[in-house]
N, C-alpha and C positions, 0 to 999 in steps of 0.2 A: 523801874518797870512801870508801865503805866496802868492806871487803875483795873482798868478791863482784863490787861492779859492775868494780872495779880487775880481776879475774881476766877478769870478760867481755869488756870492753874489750881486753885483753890479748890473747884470745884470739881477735877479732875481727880486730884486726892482725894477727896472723900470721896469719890466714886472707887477709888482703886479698894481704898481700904473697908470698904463696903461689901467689892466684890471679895475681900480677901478675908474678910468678916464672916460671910452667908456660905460662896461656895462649898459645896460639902457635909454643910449644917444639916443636921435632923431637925424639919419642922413641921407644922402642924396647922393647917390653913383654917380658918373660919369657916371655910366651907365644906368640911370634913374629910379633906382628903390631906395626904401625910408623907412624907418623903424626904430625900434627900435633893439638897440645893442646887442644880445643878446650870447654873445659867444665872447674871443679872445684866438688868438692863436700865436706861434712863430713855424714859419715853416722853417726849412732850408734851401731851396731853395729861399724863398720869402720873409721871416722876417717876421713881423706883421702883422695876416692876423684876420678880423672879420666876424662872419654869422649876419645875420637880419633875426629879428622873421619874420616868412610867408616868406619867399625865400628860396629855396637852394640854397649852395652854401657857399663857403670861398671868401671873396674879401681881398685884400692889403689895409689898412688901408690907403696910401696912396692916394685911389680913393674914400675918402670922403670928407662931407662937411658939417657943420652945418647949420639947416636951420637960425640960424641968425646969419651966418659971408656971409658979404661982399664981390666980387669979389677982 
């Protein structure tokens, strides 16, 4: 398979197992709002962006947190 489709693929996996990671998840946003995971996305400008059920809005998956991980 040639390089590029091998990187798509690639990178379609960790997309999958990202969404199959989050969906559903209890998280905790930096910006003090809290919820469950309901939606991921890949966004070009921003990479991995998730919504929470009752919010609008996309956030950077980045600006989360479980509620039972540690500082």
């Amino acid at each position: 398979m040639p390089s590029v489709k091998v990187r798509a693929s690639t990178i379609l996996s960790e997309f999958e197992q990202a969404q199959s990671d989050l969906v559903g998840k209890a998280v905790i946003l930096t910006y003090g709002k809290a919820g469950t995971v309901e939606g991921v996305w890949l966004d070009e400008l921003h990479g991995l962006r998730i919504s929470i059920r009752g919010h609008d809005g996309k956030w950077p998956v980045s600006t989360i947190k479980f509620p039972d991980s540690t500082p």
